[in-house]
N, C-alpha and C positions, 0 to 999 in steps of 0.2 A: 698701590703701584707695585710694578713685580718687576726686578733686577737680574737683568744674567751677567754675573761675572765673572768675564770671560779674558782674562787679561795674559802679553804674553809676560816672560819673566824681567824682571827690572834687574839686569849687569849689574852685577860686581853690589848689589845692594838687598834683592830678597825675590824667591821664587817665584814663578809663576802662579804656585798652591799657596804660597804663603799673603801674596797679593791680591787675589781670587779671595781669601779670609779673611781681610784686610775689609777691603770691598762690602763684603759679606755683615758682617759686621755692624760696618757703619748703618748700612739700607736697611738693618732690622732694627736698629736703635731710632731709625725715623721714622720704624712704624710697616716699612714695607718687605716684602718676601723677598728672596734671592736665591737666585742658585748658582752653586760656584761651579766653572769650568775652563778650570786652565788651559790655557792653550800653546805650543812652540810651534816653532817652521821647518823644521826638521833637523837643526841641528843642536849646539848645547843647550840644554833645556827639557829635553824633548821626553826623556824618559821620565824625568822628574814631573813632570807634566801628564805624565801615563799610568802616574804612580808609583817610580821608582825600578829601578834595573834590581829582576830577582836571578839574573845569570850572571854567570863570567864566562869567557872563552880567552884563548891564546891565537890573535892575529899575527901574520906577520905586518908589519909597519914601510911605512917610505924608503925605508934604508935597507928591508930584509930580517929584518931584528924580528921577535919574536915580543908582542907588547899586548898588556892586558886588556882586554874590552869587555864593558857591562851592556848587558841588554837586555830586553824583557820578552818574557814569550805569553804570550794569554791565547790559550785554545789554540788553534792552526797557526794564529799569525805572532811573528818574532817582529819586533823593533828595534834597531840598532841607531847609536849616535851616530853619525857617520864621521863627527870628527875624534871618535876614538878609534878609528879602524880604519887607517889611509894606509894609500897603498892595495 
């Protein structure tokens, strides 16, 4: 049997990847294949899910402040949290 584990991340408890390895884990110790692929919806979660934010930039925020945001870029296309960069 073959396993895609495809899970999104479990709040406040363990990542997307870390659950997806979890997954992973168990289905080859029963003998079966897997493949891990984490997955988000587009908000917290999502880069960690992509592989981790290898940028920073300086957004302004809801209030005009000036507030940190991680994102990741791979080839053409950038990825942002969107709940780090409101406003």
């Amino acid at each position: 049997m073959h396993v895609v584990a495809a899970p999104d991340k479990f709040r406040g408890t363990a990542s997307a990847r870390a659950v997806a390895a979890a997954v992973a884990k168990v289905a080859r110790a029963c003998g079966c294949t897997c493949d891990e692929a984490p997955v988000a919806d587009g908000g917290e979660g999502t880069l960690d899910a992509l592989g981790g934010p290898n940028r920073t930039s300086t957004v302004t925020g809801p209030l005009g402040d000036p507030v940190p945001a991680a994102w990741r870029r791979s080839g053409p296309t950038s990825r942002w949290n969107t709940r780090t960069r409101p406003g």
